[in-house]
N, C-alpha and C positions, 0 to 999 in steps of 0.2 A: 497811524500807518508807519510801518517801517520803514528808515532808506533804503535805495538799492545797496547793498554792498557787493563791491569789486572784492579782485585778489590783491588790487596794489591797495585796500583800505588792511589788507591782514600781512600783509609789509612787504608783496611780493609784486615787482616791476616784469613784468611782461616786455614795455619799452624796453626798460635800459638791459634785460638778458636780449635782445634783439639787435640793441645799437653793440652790447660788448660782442656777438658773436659777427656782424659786421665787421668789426676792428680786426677780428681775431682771424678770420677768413683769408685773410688775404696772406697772413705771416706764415697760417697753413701752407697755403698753394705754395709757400717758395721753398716749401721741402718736396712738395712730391716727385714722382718718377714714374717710367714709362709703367712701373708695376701696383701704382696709386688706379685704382677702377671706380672709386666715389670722389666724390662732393665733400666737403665739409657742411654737414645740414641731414645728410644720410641717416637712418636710425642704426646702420652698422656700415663702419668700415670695411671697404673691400681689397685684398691686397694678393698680386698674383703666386700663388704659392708653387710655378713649374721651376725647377733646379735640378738643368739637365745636365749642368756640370757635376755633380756632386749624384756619388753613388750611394751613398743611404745617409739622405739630409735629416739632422735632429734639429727639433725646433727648441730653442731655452729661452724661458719665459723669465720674469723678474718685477715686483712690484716692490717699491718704496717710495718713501718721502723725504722732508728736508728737515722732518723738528722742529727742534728749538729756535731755530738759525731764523725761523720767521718770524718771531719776536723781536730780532735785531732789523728785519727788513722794515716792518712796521715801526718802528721806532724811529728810522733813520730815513723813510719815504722812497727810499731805494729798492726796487721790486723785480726789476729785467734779470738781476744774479741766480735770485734762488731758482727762476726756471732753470736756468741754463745749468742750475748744480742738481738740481732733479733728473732732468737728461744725461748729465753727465755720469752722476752715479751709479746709475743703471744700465747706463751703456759699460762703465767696470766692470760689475757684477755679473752680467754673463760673458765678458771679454776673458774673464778667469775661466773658463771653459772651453774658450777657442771659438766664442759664436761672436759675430758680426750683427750688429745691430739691421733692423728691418724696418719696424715700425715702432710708434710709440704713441702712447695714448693717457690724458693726464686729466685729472679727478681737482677743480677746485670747488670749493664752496666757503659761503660769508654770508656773514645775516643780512645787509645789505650791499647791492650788487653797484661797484663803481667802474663802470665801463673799459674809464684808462687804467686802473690799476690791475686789472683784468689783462686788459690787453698787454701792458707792461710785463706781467709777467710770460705771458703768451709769449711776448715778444723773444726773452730770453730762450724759451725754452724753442722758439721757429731756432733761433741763430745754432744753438748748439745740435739741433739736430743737421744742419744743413754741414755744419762742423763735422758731424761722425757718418752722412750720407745713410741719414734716417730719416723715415718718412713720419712728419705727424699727420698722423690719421685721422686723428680725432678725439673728442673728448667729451666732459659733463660738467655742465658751471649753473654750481646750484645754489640760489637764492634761498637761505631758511632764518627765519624772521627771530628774533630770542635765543639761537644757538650760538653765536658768536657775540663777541665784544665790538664796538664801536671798530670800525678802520681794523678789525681783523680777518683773516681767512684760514684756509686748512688748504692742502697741497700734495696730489698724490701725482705719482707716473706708473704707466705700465708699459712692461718692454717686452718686445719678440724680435728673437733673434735667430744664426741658423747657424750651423757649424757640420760640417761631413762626416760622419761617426768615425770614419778612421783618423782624423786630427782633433777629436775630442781632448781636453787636456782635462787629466785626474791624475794627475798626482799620484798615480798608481805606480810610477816605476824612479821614485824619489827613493834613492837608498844615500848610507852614510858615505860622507865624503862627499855629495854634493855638494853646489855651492850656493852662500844666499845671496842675492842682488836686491839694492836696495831703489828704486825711484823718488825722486823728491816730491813731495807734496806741495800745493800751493797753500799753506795756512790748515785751519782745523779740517779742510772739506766739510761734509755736513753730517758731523756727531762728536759727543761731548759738550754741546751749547746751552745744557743744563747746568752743571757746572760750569764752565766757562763765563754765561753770563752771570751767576750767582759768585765769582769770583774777581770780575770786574765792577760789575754795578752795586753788589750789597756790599759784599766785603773788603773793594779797591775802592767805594764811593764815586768810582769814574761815571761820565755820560759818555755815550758814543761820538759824542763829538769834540772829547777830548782828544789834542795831540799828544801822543805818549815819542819822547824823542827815542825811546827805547827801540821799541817798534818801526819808526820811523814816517808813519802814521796815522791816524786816529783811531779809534776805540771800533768803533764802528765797521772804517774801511778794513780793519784788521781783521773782523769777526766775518766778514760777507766778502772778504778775498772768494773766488768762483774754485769751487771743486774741480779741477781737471780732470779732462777724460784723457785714459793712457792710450787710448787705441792710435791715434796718428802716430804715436811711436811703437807700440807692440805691433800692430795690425802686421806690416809688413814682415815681423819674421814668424808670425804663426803657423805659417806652411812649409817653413824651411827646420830639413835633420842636423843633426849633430855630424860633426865633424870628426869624432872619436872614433869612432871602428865604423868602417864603411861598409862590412859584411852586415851591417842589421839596424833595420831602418827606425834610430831613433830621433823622436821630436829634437827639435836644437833650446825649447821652452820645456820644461817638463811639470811644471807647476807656477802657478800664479796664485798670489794672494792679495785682494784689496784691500786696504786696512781702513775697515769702517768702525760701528760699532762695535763695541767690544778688545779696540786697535791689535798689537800685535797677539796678548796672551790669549786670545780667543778665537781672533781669524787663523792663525798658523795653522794650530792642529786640524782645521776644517778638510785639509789637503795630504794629509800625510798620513803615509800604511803604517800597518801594524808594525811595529821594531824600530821606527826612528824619532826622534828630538832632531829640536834644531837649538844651537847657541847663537846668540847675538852677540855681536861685541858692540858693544854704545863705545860714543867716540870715532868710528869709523864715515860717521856723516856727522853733518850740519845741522844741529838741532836749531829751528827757527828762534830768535827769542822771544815769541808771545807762549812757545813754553815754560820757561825758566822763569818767564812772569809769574804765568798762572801758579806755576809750582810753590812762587814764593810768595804770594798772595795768602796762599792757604795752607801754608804748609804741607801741602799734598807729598804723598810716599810718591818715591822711586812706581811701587805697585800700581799703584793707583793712577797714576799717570801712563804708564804704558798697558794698562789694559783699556784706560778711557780714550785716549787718543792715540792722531797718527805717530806722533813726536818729529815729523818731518820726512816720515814714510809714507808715500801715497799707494803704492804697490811693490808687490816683493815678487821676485823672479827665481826661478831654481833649477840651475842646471849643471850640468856636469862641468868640472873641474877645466874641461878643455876647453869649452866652449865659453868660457866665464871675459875673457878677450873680446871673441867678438860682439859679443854683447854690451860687454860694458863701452865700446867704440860706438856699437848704431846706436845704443840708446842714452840720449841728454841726459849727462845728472847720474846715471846708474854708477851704482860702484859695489864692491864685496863688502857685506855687513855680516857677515855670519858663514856657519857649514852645517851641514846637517850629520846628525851621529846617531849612533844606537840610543835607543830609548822605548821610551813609554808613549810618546805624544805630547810631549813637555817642550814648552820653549823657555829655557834658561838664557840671564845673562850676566857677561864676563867683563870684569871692568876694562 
C-alpha cells in the first residue's frame, strides 16, 4: 500500500508560506491609508480610486525587478536592500511621467520558502514604501520545489500611480537650448550587475567581503548601496511652471529621465521629439569610483560603460535655460551636465 503523500513531501510548505505571510503582514499594515479597503490575505487588493482634485486623472502603471543585484544579496545574507531598490525603482519610472506612486504589489518566489528571508525582504520594500507614501497592497510568494537553486529566489514589483493629464510630463516641448540636469546616483542602482559582478568576482578575483580602500568599502556593501527614489526631491516641484514667460503656462520640469537599463545612450532618446540631441559633457559631475574601477578591471569602452550604467547619474532633469537656478538650488546634487540641440535623437559626448 502506498503512503499518504502531502504537498510538503513534493517540497511545498504550506506551514512556513503561512508563518512568512504572518511576518509579512504586519510590515504591510504600516503602509496603508485611509484609501487601503483590504486585508493583506484578500485574493485582490482594493484601493480607492475617487480624485476629486484632479480633473482627468491618468493611471501609470510599471513593472520591474532587481537582476543580477540578487545574486550579490544572496551571497552576502543581506536581503532588506533589494526590496527597498525594487520600490524604489519603480516609484522613478513613473515619477518620469509626473505620476505619484499609489500602490504596489510584489511577486517573489524560491524553491524553498525561508520565512525570515522573506520577510527580510518584505521588510525593505514595507520601509521604502512608507518612504514614498505608497501603499503595499499586496502580493504572491511562491514556493516552487526544483526551480531555484539552494538559498535563491526571483523578485518582481508592480506599481500604480496617478498624475492629472494636464501635468503629465512628455518631453514633448523639449526644444534646443534646453538644459540638462544631472541627479546623483547612490552606487549602480539595479542594472548592469551582470557585468559588474563578472568584473569584480571573475575577472578582479574579489569576494564581496573584500575591503577595496578605493571604494572605501567592501565588495559587497558597494554593489547593494540601495537604489534611491528621486521623488522626496522631484515630487515637490512637479506642479510648479516655469518662470520664463508668464503669458504661457509652461511645466518648470519639462522632461525626466531615469537612468536605468540601458543608462544614458538608451534612456535619453526615450524623451525627446522629433529634431533634437542632447550633448553631455562628462566631467561636469562626480563619477563615483566603483566606475573607474570597473572600467579598469575590464577594460571596458568609454561606450560601453555609458550605455550599461548610471556613471553616477541617477536621473536627468531638462528645462529651460531660466529655470536651470532654481532647480539646481531645490534639488541636492543637481547640477548642468549637458543642453539639448538639433538633432536626430542622438545623445553625443564632449570631453
Amino acid at each position: 500500500m502506498t503512503n499518504s503523500i502531502s504537498y510538503a513531501d513534493a517540497g511545498v510548505s504550506i506551514d512556513n508560506a503561512n508563518l512568512a505571510v504572518a511576518k509579512i503582514r504586519e510590515y504591510a499594515r504600516s503602509t496603508f491609508n485611509e484609501r487601503t479597503l483590504t486585508e493583506i490575505g484578500s485574493f485582490g487588493g482594493m484601493f480607492s480610486a475617487a480624485f476629486p482634485q484632479m480633473s482627468e486623472p491618468i493611471l501609470v502603471a510599471s513593472a520591474d525587478g532587481v537582476g543580477t543585484k540578487l545574486k550579490v544579496a544572496f551571497e552576502t545574507g543581506i536581503h532588506n536592500t533589494v526590496g527597498a531598490d525594487l520600490v524604489n525603482h519603480c516609484v522613478n519610472d513613473i515619477l518620469v511621467q509626473g505620476a505619484r506612486p499609489l500602490f504596489f504589489l510584489d511577486y517573489f518566489a524560491t524553491g524553498k520558502l525561508e520565512p525570515d528571508v522573506t520577510a527580510s525582504v518584505v521588510e525593505g520594500m514595507a520601509l521604502a514604501c512608507r518612504e514614498n507614501g505608497c501603499v503595499l497592497l499586496g502580493g504572491e510568494t511562491a514556493e516552487m520545489p526544483s526551480m531555484y537553486a539552494d538559498g535563491e529566489y526571483d523578485l518582481a514589483g508592480f506599481i500604480v500611480g496617478v498624475v492629472d493629464k494636464p501635468k503629465v510630463i512628455d518631453g514633448k516641448n523639449i526644444v534646443p537650448g534646453d538644459v540638462v540636469l544631472g541627479i546623483p546616483s547612490t552606487g549602480l542602482q539595479t542594472n548592469g550587475y551582470s557585468l559588474a559582478r563578472k568584473l569584480f568576482f571573475e575577472i578582479g578575483g574579489y569576494k564581496p567581503s573584500d575591503f577595496i580602500e578605493e571604494l572605501g568599502t567592501t565588495v559587497g556593501e558597494a554593489l547593494l548601496a540601495t537604489h534611491a527614489s528621486f521623488l522626496p526631491q522631484i515630487g515637490p516641484l512637479l506642479e510648479e511652471v516655469s518662470g520664463a514667460d508668464k503669458s504661457v503656462r509652461t511645466p518648470l520640469i519639462k522632461g525626466l529621465v531615469h537612468i536605468t537599463g540601458g543608462g544614458f545612450l538608451e534612456n535619453i532618446p526615450r524623451i525627446l521629439p522629433e529634431g533634437v540631441s542632447v550633448e553631455i559633457t562628462r566631467g561636469t559631475w562626480l563619477e563615483p569610483p566603483i566606475f573607474a574601477m570597473m572600467q579598469r578591471l575590464g577594460n571596458v569602452s568609454d561606450h560601453e560603460m555609458f550605455r550599461t550604467f548610471n556613471m553616477g547619474i541617477g536621473m536627468i532633469v531638462i528645462c529651460q535655460e531660466a529655470d536651470k537656478a532654481k532647480l539646481i538650488d531645490q534639488i541636492r546634487g543637481c547640477r548642468e551636465i549637458g543642453r539639448v540641440t538639433t538633432g536626430n535623437g542622438s545623445v553625443e559626448f564632449l570631453a
